[in-house]
Biotite code that builds the C-alpha atoms (Angstrom):
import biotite.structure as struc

atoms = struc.array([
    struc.Atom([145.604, 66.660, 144.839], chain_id="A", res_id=1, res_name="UNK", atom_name="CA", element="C"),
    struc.Atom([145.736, 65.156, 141.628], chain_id="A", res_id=2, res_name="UNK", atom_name="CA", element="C"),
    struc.Atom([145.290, 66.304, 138.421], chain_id="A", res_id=3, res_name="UNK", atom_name="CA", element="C"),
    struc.Atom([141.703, 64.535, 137.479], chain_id="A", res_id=4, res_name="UNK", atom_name="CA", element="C"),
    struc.Atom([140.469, 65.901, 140.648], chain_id="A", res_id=5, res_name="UNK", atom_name="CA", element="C"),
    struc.Atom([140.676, 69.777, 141.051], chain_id="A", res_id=6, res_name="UNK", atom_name="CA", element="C"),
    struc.Atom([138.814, 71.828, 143.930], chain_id="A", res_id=7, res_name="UNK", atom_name="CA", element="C"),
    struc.Atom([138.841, 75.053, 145.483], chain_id="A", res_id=8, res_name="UNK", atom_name="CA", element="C"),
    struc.Atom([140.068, 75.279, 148.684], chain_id="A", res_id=9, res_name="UNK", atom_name="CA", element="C"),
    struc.Atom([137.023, 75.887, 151.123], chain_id="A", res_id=10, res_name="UNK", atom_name="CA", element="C"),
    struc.Atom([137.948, 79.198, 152.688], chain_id="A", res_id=11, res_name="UNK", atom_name="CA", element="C"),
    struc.Atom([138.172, 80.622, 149.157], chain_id="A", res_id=12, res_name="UNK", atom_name="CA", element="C"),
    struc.Atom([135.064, 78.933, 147.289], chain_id="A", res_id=13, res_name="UNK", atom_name="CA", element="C"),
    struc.Atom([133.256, 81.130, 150.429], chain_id="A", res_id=14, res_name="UNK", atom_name="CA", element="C"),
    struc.Atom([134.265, 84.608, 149.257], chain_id="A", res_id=15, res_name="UNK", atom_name="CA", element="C"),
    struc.Atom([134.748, 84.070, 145.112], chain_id="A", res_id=16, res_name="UNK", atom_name="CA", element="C"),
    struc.Atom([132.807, 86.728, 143.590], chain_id="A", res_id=17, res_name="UNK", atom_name="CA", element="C"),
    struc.Atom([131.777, 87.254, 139.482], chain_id="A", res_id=18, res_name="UNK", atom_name="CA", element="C"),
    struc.Atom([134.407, 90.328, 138.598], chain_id="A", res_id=19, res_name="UNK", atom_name="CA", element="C"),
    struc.Atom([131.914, 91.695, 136.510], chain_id="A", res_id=20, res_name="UNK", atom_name="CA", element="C"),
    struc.Atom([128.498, 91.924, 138.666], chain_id="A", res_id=21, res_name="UNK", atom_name="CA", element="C"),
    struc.Atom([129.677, 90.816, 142.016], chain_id="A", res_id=22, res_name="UNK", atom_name="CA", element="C"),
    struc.Atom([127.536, 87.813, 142.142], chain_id="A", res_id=23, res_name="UNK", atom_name="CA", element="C"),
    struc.Atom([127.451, 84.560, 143.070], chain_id="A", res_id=24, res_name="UNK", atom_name="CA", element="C"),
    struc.Atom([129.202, 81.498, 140.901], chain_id="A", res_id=25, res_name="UNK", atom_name="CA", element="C"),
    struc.Atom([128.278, 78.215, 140.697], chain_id="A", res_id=26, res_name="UNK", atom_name="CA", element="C"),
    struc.Atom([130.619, 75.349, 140.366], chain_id="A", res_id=27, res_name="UNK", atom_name="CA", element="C"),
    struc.Atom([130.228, 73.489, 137.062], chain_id="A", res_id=28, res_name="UNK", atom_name="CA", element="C"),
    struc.Atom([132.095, 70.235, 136.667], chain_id="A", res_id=29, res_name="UNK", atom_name="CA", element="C"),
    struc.Atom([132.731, 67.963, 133.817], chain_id="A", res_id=30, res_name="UNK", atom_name="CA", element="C"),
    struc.Atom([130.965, 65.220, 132.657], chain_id="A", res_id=31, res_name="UNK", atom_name="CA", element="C"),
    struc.Atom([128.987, 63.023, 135.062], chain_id="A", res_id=32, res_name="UNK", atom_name="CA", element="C"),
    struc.Atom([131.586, 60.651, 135.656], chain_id="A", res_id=33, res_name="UNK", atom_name="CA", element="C"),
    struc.Atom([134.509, 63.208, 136.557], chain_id="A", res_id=34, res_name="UNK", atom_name="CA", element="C"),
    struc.Atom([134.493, 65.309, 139.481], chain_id="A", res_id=35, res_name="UNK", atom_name="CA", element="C"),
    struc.Atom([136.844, 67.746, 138.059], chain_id="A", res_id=36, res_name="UNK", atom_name="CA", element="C"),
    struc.Atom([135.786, 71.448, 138.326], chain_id="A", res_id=37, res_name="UNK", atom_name="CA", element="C"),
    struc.Atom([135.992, 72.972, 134.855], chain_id="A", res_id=38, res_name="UNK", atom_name="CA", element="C"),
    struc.Atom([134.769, 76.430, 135.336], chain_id="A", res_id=39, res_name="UNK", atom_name="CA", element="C"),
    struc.Atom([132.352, 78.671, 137.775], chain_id="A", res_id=40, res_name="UNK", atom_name="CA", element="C"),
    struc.Atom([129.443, 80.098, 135.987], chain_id="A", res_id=41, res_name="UNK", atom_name="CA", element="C"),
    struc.Atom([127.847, 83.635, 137.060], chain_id="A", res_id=42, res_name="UNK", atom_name="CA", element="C"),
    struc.Atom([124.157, 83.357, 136.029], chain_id="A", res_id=43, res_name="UNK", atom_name="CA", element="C"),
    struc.Atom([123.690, 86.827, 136.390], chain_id="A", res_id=44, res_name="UNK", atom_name="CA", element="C"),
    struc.Atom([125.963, 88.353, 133.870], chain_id="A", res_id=45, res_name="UNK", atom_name="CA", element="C"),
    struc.Atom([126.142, 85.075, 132.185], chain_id="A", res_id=46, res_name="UNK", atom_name="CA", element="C"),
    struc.Atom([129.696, 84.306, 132.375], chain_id="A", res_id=47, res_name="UNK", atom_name="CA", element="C"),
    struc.Atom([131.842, 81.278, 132.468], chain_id="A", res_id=48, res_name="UNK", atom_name="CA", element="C"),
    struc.Atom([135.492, 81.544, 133.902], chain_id="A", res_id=49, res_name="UNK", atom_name="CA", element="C"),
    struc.Atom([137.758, 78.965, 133.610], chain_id="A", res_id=50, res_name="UNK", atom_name="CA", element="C"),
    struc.Atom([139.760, 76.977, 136.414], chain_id="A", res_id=51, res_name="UNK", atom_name="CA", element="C"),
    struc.Atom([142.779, 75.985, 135.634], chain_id="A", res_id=52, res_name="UNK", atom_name="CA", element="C"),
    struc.Atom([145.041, 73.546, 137.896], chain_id="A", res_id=53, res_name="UNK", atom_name="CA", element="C"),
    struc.Atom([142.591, 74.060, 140.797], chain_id="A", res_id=54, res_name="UNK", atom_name="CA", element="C"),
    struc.Atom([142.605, 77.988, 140.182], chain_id="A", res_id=55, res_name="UNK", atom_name="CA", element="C"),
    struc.Atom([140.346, 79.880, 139.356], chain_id="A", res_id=56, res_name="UNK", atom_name="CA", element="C"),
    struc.Atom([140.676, 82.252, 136.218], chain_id="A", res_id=57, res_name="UNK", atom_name="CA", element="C"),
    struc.Atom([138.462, 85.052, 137.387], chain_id="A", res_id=58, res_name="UNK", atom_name="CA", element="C"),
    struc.Atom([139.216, 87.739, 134.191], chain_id="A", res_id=59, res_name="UNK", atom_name="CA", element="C"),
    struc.Atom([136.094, 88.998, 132.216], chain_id="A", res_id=60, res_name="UNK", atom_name="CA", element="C"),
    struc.Atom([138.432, 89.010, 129.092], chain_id="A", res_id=61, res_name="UNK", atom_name="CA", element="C"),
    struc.Atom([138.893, 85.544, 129.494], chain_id="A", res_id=62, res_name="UNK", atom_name="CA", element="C"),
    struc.Atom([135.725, 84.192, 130.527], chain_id="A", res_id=63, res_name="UNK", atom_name="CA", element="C"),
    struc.Atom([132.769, 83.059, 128.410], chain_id="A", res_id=64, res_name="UNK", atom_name="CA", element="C"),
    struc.Atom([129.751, 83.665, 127.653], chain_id="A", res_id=65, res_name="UNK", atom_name="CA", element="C"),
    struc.Atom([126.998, 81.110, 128.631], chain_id="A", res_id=66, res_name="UNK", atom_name="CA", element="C"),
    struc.Atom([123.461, 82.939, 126.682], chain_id="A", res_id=67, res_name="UNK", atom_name="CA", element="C"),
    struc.Atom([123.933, 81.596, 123.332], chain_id="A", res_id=68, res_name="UNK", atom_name="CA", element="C"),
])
């Protein structure tokens, strides 16, 4: 894998939850023209977290919020 192209391994992406409500994330990747995965995005709780280096930073105290 390299660096300007980070994903989730499959098995994982299948059971990631929100830490907060227990919902569902949604992948949200950079600009059109990259394919690298910034950060999953509970629209629930409306909640950003992070991934960095192909991980996924699932804290509530470092996540952000996405409602303005």
């Amino acid at each position: 894998m390299t660096q300007s192209h980070q994903t989730i391994e499959p098995w994982l992406r299948g059971i990631i939850r929100c830490p907060q409500c227990k919902g569902e994330v949604a992948d949200v990747a950079a600009a059109p023209g990259g394919a690298e995965l910034v950060e999953l995005r509970c629209d629930t709780c409306h909640l950003a977290y992070p991934v960095e280096g192909g991980v996924p930073v699932l804290l509530v105290d470092l996540a952000r919020r996405t409602d303005g």
